[in-house]
C-alpha positions in Angstrom: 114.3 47.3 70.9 111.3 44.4 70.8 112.3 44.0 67.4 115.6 43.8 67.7 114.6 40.8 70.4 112.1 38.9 68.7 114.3 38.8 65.3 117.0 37.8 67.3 114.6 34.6 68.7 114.3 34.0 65.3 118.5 33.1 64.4 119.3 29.7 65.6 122.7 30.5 67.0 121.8 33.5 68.5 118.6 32.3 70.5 120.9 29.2 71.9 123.3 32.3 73.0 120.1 34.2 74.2 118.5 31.2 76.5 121.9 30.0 78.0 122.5 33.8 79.2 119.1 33.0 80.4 119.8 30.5 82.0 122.9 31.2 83.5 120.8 33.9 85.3 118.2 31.7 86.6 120.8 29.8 88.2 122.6 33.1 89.4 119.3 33.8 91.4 118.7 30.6 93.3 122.3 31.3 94.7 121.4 34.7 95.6 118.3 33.3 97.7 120.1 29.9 98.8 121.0 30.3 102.5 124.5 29.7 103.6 125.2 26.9 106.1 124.5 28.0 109.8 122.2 31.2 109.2 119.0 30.8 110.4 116.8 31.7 107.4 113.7 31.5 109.7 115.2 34.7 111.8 117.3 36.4 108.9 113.2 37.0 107.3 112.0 38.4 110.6 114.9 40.8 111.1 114.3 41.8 107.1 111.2 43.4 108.4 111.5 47.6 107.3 110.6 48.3 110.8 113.4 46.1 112.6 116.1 46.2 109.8 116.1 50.2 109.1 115.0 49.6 105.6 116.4 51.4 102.9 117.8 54.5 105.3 120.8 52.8 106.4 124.3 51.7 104.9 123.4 48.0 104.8 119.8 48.3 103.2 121.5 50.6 100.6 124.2 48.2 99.9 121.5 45.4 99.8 119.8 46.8 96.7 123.1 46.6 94.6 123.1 42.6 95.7 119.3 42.4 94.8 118.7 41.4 98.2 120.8 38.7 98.5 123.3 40.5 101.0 121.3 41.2 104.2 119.8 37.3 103.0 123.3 36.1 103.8 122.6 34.2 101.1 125.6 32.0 98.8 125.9 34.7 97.0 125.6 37.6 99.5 128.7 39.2 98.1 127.7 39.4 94.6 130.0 40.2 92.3 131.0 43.4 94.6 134.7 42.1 95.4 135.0 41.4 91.4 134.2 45.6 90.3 136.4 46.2 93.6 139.3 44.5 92.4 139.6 45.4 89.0 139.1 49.1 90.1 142.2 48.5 91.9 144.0 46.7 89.4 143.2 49.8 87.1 144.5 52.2 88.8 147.8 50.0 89.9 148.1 49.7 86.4 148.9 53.4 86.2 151.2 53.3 89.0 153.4 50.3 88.8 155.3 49.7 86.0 155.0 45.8 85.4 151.3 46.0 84.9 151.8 49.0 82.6 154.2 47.2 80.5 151.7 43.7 80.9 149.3 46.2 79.5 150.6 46.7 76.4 151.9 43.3 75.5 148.1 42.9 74.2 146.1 39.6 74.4 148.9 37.9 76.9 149.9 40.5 78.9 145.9 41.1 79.1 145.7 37.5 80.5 147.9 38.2 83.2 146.0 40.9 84.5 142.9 39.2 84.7 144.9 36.5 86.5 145.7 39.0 89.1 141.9 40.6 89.5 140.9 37.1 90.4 143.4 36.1 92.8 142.1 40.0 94.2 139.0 39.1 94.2 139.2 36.4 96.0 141.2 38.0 98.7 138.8 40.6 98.9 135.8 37.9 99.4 137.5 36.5 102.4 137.8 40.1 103.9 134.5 41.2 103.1 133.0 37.2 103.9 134.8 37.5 107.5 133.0 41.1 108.3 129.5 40.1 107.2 130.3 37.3 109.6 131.3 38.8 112.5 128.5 41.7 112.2 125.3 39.0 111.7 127.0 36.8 114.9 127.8 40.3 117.1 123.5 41.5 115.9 125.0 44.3 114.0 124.0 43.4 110.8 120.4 43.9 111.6 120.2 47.3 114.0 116.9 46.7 116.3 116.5 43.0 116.1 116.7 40.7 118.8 116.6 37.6 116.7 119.5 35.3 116.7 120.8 35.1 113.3 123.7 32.2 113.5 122.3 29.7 116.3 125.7 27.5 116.6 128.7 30.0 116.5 130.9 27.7 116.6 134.6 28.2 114.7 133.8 25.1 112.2 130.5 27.0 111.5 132.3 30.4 111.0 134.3 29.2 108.9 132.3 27.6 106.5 130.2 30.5 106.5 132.9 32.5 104.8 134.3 29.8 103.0 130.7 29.3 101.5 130.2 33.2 100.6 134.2 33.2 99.1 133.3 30.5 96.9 130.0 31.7 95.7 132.0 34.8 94.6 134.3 32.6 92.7 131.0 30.6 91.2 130.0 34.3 89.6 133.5 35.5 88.4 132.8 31.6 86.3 129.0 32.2 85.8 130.7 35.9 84.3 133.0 34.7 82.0 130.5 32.1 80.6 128.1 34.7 79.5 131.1 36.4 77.6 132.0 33.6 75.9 129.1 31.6 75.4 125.9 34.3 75.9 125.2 37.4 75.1 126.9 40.8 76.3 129.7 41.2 79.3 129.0 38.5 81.6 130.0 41.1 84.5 128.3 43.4 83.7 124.9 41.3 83.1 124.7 40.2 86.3 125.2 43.0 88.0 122.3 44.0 85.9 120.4 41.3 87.4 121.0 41.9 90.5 120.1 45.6 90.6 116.8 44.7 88.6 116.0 42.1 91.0 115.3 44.6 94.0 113.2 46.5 91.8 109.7 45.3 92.3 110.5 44.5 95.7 111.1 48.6 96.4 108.6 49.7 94.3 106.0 47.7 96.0 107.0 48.6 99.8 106.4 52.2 98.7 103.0 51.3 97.3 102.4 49.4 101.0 103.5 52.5 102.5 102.7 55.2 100.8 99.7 54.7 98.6 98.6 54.3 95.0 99.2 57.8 94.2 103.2 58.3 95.8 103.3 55.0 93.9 102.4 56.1 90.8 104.4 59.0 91.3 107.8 57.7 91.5 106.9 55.3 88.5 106.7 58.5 86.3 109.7 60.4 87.9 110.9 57.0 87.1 110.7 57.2 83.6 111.7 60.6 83.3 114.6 59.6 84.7 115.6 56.8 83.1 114.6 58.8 79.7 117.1 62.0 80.9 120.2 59.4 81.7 119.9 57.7 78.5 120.3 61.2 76.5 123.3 62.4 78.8 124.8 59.0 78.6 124.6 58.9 75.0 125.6 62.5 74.7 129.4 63.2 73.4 131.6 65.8 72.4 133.3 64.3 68.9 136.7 65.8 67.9 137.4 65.8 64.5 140.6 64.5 63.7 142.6 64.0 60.3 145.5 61.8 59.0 147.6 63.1 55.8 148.1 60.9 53.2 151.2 59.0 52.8 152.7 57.5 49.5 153.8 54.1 49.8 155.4 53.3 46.3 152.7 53.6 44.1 149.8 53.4 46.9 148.2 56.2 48.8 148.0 55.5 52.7 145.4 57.8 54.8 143.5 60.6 53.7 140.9 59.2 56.2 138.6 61.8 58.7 137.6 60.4 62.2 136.9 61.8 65.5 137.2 61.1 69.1 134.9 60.8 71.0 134.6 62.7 74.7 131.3 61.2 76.5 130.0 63.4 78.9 129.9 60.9 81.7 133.9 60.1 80.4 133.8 58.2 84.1 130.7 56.0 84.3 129.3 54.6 87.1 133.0 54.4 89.1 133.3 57.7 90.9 129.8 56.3 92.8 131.3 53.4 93.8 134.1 54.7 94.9 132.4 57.4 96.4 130.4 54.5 98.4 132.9 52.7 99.4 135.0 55.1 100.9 132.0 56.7 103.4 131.6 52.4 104.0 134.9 52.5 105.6 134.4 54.6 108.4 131.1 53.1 109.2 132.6 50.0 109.3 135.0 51.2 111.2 132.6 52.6 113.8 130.6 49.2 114.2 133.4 48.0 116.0 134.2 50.2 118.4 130.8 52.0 119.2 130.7 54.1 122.3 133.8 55.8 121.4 132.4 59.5 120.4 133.8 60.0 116.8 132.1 55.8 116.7 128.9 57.5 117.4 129.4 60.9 115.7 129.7 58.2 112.8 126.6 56.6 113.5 124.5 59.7 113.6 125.9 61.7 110.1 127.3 59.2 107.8 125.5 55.7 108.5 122.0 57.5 107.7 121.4 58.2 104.0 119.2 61.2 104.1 121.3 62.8 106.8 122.8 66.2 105.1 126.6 65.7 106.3 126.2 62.2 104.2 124.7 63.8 100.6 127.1 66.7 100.8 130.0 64.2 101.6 128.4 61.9 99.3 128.5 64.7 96.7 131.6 66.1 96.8 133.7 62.7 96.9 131.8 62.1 93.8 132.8 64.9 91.8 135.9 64.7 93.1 136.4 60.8 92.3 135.4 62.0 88.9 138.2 64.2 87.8 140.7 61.8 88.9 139.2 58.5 87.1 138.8 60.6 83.5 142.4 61.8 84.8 144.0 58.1 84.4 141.7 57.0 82.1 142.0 59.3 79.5 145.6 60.5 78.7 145.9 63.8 76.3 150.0 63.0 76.4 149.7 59.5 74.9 146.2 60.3 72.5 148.5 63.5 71.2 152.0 61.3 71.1 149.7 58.2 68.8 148.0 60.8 66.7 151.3 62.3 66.0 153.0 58.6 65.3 150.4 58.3 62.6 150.4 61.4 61.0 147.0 62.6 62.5 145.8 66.1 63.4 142.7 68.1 64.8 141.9 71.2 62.3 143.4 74.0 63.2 145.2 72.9 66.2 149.2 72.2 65.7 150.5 68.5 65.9 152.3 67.9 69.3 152.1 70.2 72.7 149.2 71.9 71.4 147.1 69.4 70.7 148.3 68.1 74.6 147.1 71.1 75.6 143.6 71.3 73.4 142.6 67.8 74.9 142.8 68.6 78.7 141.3 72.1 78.1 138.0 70.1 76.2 138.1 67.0 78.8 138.4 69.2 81.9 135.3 71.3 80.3 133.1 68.2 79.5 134.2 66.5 83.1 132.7 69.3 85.1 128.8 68.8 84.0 129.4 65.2 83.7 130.5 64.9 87.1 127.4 67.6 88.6 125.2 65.0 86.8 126.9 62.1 88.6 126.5 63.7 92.1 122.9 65.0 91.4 121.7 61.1 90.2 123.9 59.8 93.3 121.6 62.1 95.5 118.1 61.1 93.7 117.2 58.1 96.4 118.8 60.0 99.3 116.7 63.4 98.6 113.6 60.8 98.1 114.3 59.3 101.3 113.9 62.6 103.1 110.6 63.8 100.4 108.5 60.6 100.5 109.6 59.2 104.2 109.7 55.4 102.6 111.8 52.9 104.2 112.3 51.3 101.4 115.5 52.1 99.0 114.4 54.6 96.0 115.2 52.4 93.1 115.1 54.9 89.7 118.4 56.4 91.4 122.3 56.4 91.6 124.3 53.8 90.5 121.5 51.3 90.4 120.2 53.3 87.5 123.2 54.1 85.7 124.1 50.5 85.4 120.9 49.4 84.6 120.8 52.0 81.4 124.3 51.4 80.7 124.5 48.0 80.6 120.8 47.8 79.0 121.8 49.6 76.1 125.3 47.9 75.3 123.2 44.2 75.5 120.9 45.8 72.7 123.6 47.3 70.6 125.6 43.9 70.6 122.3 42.0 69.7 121.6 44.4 66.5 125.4 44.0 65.9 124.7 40.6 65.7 121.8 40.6 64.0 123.1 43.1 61.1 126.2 40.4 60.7 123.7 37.9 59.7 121.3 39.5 57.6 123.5 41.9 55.7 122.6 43.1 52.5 125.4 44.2 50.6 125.2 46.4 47.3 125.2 43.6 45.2 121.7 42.5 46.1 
C-alpha cells in the first residue's frame, strides 16, 4: 500500500489529484472546528469536559465521533455529511417503491442526474430539521447533560436563525467539497470525508483512554485494535462467487459468447447501512424523550436506550441490525431481475435450469450468506458498547462499529482506485 502511494507521488497528474484531495480535506477540517455565529466557544470547551458532557456513554458523544467531533463543537460543519448518507438512504429505498424514480433509474446517465437532484434538495431539508434540533437542545442545556454553562449567550430569533442557517449551509459546502473530490481528486468524495471525519476522533479517544486508564489498557485496545481491523478486512473482502455461463450465439459468420463469469455475493452484501439505520431509529425515541422528560415512558427512555452500555440498548441495538440487514440485501439485490437479465442474454449457472430455478437458487445462496454477514454486523456494532461496560472509559471505543467498517471500507476502495490508476499508466502490454 506505501508503494502503491509513493509511485503514485511520482505521476504528475495523479499527485495534482492526490494533493487537491488533500487539500480539500484541510479545508473540510477548519469548518469542522470553525464555531458557528452565537455559540460561545469558551463554554461549548468547558461542557466538552468527559465528566460534565457524559463522554462517550451517551447518544450525543456516540454520534459525535461519526462527526469527528465537530457535532457537540457546534461547529459550521456540525452536521457533517450525516443529512447527505440520510437522504440518499431514503432516496434508495423510494426508488424501489415509487415508480418514477424506478423508471428515472433506468434511463441511465440522465435519469441518474435527476436522482441526485432530488438527494440534494433532501438533504437540505433534512439539514434544516436536524440544524433546528441541535438548536433548540444547546439553547434548552440539553445538548450537554450536567453542565451549567450557558452555551448560546444572546438567544435571540436573528441569532437562532443564523445558527441554523449557518449549519444548513455548511452541509451544502460538503455535498460541493464531495463532488469535487469525485471529479477532480481521488476516490468517492462522500465517502472520503466521512473517512476523515471518523479518523479525526481517533487520537482524540485513544488518548482519553490512555489518561484514564493507563499505558497498559492503552496498549491493549491498540492491539485488539489491529486485530480487529485485520478480521474486518478478511470478512469484508470475503465472497461467495457464482459461476455463471453464456452459450454461444452465431451471428452470420461470427461467434457471440462462450464467455465464463461469476457473481459475486459479499458476505457483508449490506455494508455499513443496516448500522446506521439501526442508529438512527433508537435516535428517534431519544429525541423524542428530550422534549418531554418527566413523562414516565420520557424517562424509561432515558434510563435504557440513551445509555450505550445499558443491555436493553445492545440487544435492541442488535436485533434492529440484523433485522435492517435482511431487508437492505432484500432491495438491493433482486434474484427476479439477476435471473430475468441472465436469461435475456443467454446466461446460466451449471447445473441449475434457466428461469424460476435459478430465482429460486439465488435467494436460497443470498439468504444463507445474509445470516453470518448480518451476526458479524451486530457483533462489530456491539464492540465499543461491550468495551464501554469492560474498560469503564468515557471515552467512545474507536476500533468499533460503523466507524471501523467505513474506515476499512472506504480505505481499501481509495487504494484499489490508486493502483487502477497507476496500472493505466504504466502498463506493459505483451508487445514489450
Amino acid at each position: 500500500m506505501l508503494t502503491a502511494f509513493v509511485n503514485a507521488f511520482k505521476t504528475p497528474d495523479l499527485r495534482k489529484k492526490l494533493l487537491f484531495t488533500l487539500f480539500i480535506i484541510a479545508l473540510f477540517r477548519v469548518g469542522s472546528v470553525l464555531p458557528t455565529p452565537g455559540v460561545d466557544a469558551a463554554a461549548v470547551r468547558r461542557c466538552l469536559n468527559p465528566a460534565l458532557s457524559g463522554g462517550g456513554n451517551n447518544i450525543y458523544g456516540m454520534l459525535n465521533l461519526f462527526s469527528g467531533g465537530a457535532l457537540l463543537q457546534l461547529s459550521v460543519f456540525a452536521l457533517t455529511i450525516m443529512p447527505y448518507i440520510t437522504a440518499s438512504i431514503i432516496i434508495q429505498l423510494l426508488t424501489v417503491v415509487i415508480p418514477r424514480l424506478e423508471t428515472l433509474k433506468k434511463e441511465g446517465h440522465s435519469g441518474t442526474q435527476k436522482i441526485t437532484q432530488y438527494t440534494r434538495y433532501l438533504t437540505i431539508g433534512l439539514a434544516i430539521l436536524q440544524s433546528t434540533t441541535i438548536v433548540a437542545l444547546a439553547r434548552s442545556g440539553r445538548m450537554f447533560q450536567g453542565c451549567n454553562e450557558t452555551i448560546i449567550p444572546n438567544d435571540s430569533i436573528l441569532t437562532l436563525v443564523t445558527m441554523v442557517l449557518t449549519m444548513t449551509a455548511g452541509t451544502g459546502v460538503i455535498m460541493w467539497f464531495g463532488e469535487l473530490i469525485t471529479d477532480r481528486g481521488v476516490g468517492n468524495g462522500m465517502s472520503v470525508l466521512i473517512f476523515v471525519s471518523i479518523a479525526a476522533g481517533f487520537p482524540t479517544a485513544l488518548w482519553g483512554i490512555r489518561q484514564q486508564k493507563g499505558w497498559v489498557t492503552f496498549l491493549a485496545v491498540i492491539a485488539i485494535g489491529l486485530v480487529i481491523m485485520g478480521a474486518v478486512i478478511y470478512v469484508e473482502q470475503a465472497q461467495r462467487r457464482i459461476p455463471v455461463q453464456y452459450a454461444k450465439r452465431m451471428l452470420g459468420r461470427r461467434a457471440y459468447g462462450g464467455s465464463s463469469t461469476y457473481i459475486p455475493l459479499k458476505v457483508n452484501q449490506a455494508g455499513v447501512i443496516p448500522v446506521i439505520f439501526a442508529s438512527s431509529l433508537l435516535y428517534v425515541p431519544v429525541l423524542a424523550a428530550q422534549f418531554n422528560p418527566n413523562a414516565p415512558w420520557a424517562q424509561w427512555i432515558t434510563t435504557n436506550i440513551s445509555r450505550g452500555d445499558h443491555p436493553v440498548y445492545m440487544l435492541g441495538f442488535f436485533l434492529l441490525i440484523v433485522a435492517f440487514t435482511y431487508f437492505y440485501v432484500g432491495i438491493t439485490f433482486n434474484p427476479t431481475e439477476v435471473a430475468d437479465n441472465m436469461k435475456k442474454h443467454g446466461g446460466f449457472i451449471p447445473g441449475i435450469r434457466a428461469g424460476k430455478p435459478t430465482e429460486d437458487y439465488l435467494q436460497y445462496v443470498l439468504s444463507r450468506i445474509t445470516a453470518p454477514g448480518s451476526l458479524y454486523l451486530g457483533v462489530l456494532a456491539l464492540i465499543p458498547l461491550i468495551a464501554f461496560a469492560l474498560i469503564g472509559a468515557n471515552q467512545n471505543f474507536p476500533f468499533g462499529g460503523t466507524s471501523i467498517l467505513i474506515v476499512v471500507g472506504v480505505g481499501l476502495d481509495t487504494v484499489k482506485q490508486i493502483e487502477s490508476q497507476l496500472q493505466q499508466r504504466h502498463y506493459e502490454g505483451f508487445l514489450r
